[in-house]
C-alpha positions as CSV (number, residue, x, y, z in Angstrom):
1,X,0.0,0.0,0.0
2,X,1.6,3.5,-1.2
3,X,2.3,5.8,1.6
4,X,1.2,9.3,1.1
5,X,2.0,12.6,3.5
6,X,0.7,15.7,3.2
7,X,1.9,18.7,4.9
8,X,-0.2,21.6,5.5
9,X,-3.7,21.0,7.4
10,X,-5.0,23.8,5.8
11,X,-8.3,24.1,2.9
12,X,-5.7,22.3,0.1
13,X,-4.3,20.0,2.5
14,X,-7.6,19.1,3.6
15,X,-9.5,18.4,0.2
16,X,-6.4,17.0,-1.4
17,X,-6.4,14.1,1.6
18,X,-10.2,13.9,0.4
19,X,-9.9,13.4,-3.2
20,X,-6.9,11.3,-3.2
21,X,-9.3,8.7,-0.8
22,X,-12.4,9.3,-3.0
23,X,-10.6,9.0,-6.5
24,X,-7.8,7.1,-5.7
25,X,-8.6,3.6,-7.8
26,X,-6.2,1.2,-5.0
27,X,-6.0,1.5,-1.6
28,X,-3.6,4.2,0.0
29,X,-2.5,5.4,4.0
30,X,-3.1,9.1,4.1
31,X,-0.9,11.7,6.7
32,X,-1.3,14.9,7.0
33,X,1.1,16.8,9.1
34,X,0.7,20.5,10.1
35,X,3.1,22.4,12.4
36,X,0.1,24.3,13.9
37,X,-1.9,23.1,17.1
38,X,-4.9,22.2,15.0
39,X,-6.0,22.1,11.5
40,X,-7.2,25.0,9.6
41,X,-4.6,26.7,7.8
42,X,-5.6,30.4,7.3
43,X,-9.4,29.2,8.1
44,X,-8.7,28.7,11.8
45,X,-11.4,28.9,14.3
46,X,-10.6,29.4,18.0
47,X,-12.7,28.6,21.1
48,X,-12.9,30.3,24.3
49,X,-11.3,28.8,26.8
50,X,-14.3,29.9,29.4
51,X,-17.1,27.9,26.8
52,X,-16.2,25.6,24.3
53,X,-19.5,26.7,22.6
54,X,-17.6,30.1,22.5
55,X,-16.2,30.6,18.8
56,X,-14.2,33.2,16.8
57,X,-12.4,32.7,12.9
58,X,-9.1,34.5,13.1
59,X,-8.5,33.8,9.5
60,X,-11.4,33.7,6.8
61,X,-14.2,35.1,7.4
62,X,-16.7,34.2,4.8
63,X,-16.5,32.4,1.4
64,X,-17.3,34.2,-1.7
65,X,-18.3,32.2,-4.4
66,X,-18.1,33.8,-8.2
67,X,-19.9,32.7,-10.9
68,X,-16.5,31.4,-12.4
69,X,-15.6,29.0,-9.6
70,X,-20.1,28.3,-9.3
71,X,-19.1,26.8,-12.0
72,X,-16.1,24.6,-11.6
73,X,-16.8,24.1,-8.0
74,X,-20.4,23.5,-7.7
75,X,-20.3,20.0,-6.1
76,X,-18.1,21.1,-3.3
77,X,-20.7,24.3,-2.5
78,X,-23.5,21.6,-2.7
79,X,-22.6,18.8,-0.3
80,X,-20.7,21.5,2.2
81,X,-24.6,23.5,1.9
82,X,-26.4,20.3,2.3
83,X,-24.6,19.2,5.3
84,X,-25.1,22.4,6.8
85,X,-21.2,23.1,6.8
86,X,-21.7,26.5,5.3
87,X,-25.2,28.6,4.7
88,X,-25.8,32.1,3.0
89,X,-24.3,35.0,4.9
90,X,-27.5,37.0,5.0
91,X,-26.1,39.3,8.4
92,X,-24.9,42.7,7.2
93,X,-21.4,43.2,6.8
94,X,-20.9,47.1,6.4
95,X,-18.4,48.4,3.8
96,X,-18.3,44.8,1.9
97,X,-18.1,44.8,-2.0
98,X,-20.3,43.0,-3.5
99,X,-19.9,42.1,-7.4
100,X,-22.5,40.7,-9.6
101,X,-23.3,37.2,-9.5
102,X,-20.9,36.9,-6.2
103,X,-22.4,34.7,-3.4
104,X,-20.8,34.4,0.6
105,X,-21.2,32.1,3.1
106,X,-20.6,31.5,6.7
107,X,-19.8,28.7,9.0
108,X,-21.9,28.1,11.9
109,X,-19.5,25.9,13.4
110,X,-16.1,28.2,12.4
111,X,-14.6,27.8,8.8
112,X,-12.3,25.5,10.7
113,X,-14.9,22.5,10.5
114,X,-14.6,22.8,6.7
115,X,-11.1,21.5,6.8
116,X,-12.3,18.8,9.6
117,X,-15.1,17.7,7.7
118,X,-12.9,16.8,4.6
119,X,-10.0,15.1,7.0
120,X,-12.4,13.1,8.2
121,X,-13.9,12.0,5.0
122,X,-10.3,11.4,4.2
123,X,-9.9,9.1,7.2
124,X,-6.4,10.4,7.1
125,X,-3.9,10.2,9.9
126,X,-3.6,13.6,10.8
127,X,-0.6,15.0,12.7
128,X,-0.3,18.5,14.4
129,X,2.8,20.4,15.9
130,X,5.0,18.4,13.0
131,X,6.9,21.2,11.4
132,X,9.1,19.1,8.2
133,X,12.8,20.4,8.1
134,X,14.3,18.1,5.6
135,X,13.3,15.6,2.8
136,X,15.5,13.3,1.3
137,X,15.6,10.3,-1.0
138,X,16.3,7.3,0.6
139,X,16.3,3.4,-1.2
140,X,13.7,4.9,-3.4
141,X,11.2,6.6,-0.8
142,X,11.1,9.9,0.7
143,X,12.3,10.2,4.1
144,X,10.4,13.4,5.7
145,X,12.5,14.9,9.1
146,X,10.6,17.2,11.6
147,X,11.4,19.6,14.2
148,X,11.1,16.3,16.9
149,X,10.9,12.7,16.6
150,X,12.0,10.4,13.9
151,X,12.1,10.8,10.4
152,X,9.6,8.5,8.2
153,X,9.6,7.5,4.7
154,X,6.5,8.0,1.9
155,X,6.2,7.0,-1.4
156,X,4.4,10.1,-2.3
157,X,4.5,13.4,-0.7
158,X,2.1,16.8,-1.2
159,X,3.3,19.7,0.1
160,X,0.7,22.7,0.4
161,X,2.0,25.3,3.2
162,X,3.2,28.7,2.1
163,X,6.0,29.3,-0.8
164,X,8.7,30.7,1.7
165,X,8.3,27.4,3.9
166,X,8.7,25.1,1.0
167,X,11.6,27.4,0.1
168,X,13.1,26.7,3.3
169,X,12.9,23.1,3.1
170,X,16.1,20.9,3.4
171,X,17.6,18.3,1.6
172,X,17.0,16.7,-1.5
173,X,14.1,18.3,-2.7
174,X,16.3,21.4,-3.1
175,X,17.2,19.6,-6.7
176,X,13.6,18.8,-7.6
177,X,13.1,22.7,-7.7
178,X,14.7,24.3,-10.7
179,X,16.2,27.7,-11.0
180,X,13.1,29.0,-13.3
181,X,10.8,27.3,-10.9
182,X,12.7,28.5,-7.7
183,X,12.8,32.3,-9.2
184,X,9.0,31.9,-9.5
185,X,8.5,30.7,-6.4
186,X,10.8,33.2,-4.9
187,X,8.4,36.3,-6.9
188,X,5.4,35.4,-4.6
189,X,4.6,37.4,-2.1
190,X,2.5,37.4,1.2
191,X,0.6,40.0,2.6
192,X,0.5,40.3,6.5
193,X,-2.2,40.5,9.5
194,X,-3.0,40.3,13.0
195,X,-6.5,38.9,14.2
196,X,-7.3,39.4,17.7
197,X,-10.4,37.3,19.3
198,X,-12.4,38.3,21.8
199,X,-14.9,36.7,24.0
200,X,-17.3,37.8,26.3
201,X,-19.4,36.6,29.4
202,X,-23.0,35.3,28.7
203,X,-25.4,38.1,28.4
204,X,-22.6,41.0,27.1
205,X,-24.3,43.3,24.9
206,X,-22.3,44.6,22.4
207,X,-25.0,47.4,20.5
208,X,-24.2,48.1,17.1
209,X,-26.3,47.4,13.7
210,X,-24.3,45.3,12.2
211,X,-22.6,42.0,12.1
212,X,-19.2,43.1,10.6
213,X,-17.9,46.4,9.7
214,X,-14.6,47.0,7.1
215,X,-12.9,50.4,8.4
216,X,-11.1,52.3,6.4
217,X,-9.9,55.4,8.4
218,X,-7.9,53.3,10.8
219,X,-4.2,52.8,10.3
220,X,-4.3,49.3,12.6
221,X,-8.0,47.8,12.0
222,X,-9.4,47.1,9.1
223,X,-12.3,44.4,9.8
224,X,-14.2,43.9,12.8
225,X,-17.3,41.5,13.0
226,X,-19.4,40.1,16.0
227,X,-18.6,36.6,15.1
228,X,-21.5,35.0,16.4
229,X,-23.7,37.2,15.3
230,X,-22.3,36.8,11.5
231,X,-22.9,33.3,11.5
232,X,-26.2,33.5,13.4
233,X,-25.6,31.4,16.4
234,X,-26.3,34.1,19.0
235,X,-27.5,31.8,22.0
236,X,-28.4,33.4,25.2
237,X,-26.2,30.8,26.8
238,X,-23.1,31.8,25.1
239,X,-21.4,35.1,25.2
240,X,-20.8,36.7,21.9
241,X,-17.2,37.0,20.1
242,X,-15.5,39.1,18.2
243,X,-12.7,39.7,16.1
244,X,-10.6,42.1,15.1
245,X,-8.8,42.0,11.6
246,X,-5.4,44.5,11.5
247,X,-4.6,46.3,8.6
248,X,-1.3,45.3,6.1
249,X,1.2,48.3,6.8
250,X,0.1,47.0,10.9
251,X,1.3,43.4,10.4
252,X,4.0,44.1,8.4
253,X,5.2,46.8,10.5
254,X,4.6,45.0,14.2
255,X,5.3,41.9,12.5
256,X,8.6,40.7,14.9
257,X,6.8,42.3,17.9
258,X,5.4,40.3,20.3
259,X,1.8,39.2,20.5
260,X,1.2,41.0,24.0
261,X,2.7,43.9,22.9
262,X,0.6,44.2,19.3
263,X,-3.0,42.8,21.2
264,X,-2.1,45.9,23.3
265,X,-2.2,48.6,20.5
266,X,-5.0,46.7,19.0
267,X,-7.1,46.9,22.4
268,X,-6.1,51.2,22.3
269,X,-7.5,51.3,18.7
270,X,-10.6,49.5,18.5
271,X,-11.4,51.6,21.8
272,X,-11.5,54.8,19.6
273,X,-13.7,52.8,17.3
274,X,-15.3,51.3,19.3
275,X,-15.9,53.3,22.6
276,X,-17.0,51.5,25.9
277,X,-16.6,48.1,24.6
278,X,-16.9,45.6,27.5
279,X,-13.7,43.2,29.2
280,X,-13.7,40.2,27.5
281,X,-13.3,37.3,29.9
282,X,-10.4,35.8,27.1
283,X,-8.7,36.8,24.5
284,X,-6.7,35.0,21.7
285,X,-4.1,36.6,19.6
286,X,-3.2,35.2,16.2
287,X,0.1,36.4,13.7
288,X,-0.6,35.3,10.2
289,X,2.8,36.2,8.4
290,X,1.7,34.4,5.2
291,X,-1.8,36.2,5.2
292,X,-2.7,36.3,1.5
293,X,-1.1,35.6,-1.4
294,X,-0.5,38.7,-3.6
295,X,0.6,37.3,-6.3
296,X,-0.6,34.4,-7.0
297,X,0.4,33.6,-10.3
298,X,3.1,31.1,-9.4
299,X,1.8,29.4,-6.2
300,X,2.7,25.5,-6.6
301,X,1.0,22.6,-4.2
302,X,4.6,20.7,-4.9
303,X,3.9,16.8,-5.3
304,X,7.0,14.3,-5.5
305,X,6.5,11.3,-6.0
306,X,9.9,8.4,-5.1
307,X,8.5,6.1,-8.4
308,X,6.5,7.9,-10.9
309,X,5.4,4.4,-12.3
């Protein structure tokens, strides 16, 4: 049975791991290792640590569907809307552009249980705080090192995280990458964010008219949405979150600073946005250094394979 890893828990990594078992025509074991704490990727959801029932996405925060990818993606929108994964966002989102034919959805569960629903149709082995340093060839299989513990060997191995990280890799997948490819690679480049969650006692009123609001006279903020009241889960048992989204010139400036230090300046600022805001009763502070993509063009998912027969 062919050994496959993939690295990156995130929406790719996820899917890929579901396809591969779905469409696959012999049996196969399916990793997936991620160096975060939990899967997600950049579609992380966070829970208080007060209530469990207590959510906040610090990455995405809706899908938007075009007509274009309505089109080539319509089976995935279908079962993730049947299963009541996703549903319409229908809460207002102040400042949002909306162009024609565009569609959005929320997660009532966090976007997070988008990537757990398609690892677990993937019945894949799944693997957190595993962050790959080196891969090598080894009597025809790839053997993948981490940070900690002891190396393994693959026949086949997908690599989805960020450009810079596969850059960084070690070994001998440095000669699978040629110098036209690695120049590519090299020309992509990430934008950078803070998100910082809040979340709030049972019964906190937070009184504004809308369920997220982009701002675009702040030099940190740029998004902030009541993230239970996006997805429409308020619950009188359950206090209500919210998240703060910084702006690019923020992350990239505070980027090396520490977390205390930036949910600090964030707190100050959404304070002048956001006067008389209540203590939240927790708080979780998230650094995404590869935010978005700005340049997509040249964004691989690397697969190498030890036998290509």
């Amino acid at each position: 049975m062919a050994r496959v890893l993939i690295v990156g828990a995130g929406l790719t990594g996820s899917l890929c791991a579901a396809l591969l078992r779905k469409e696959t025509p012999r049996p196969v074991h399916l990793a997936v290792w991620d160096e975060a704490g939990d899967s997600g990727g950049r579609m992380a959801t966070a829970r208080s640590p007060c209530n469990s029932q207590s959510t906040v996405d610090l990455g995405a925060q809706y899908i938007t569907c075009t007509p274009h990818y309505a089109k080539k993606h319509q089976r995935f929108y279908d079962e993730l809307l049947a299963r009541g994964i996703l549903k319409p966002l229908t809460s207002p989102i102040e400042g949002m552009v909306m162009k024609e034919g565009d569609c959005n959805f929320v997660a009532p569960q966090g976007l997070s249980s988008v990537i757990k629903h398609y690892l677990e149709e993937s019945g894949a082995e799944v693997h957190c705080r595993r962050r790959v340093t080196q891969i090598n060839l080894r009597n025809d299989k790839w053997e993948v090192s981490r940070e900690a513990g002891p190396p393994e060997q693959f026949d086949i191995v997908v690599l989805t995280m960020p450009v810079p990280q596969i850059l960084q890799l070690r070994g001998d997948i440095t000669n699978l990458i040629s110098e036209c490819q690695r120049q590519q690679l090299k020309s992509v480049s990430y934008s950078s964010r803070y998100a910082l969650g809040l979340f709030y006692e049972a019964g906190t009123k937070i009184d504004v008219p809308w369920a997220g609001q982009y701002i675009t006279s702040n030099p940190c903020v740029r998004f902030i949405s009541i993230d239970n009241k996006k997805r429409n889960i308020e619950s009188p048992g359950v206090g209500p979150s919210l998240v703060v989204h910084t702006t690019v010139p923020f992350g990239v400036t505070h980027l090396e600073h520490s977390t205390e230090d930036v949910q600090e300046l964030i707190f100050q600022q959404l304070e002048s946005i956001l006067p008389g805001l209540p203590q939240p009763v927790a708080t979780k502070c998230q650094k995404w250094r590869y935010s978005q993509s700005s340049n997509p063009r040249w964004v691989y998912r690397i697969l190498i394979q030890s036998n290509p027969d």
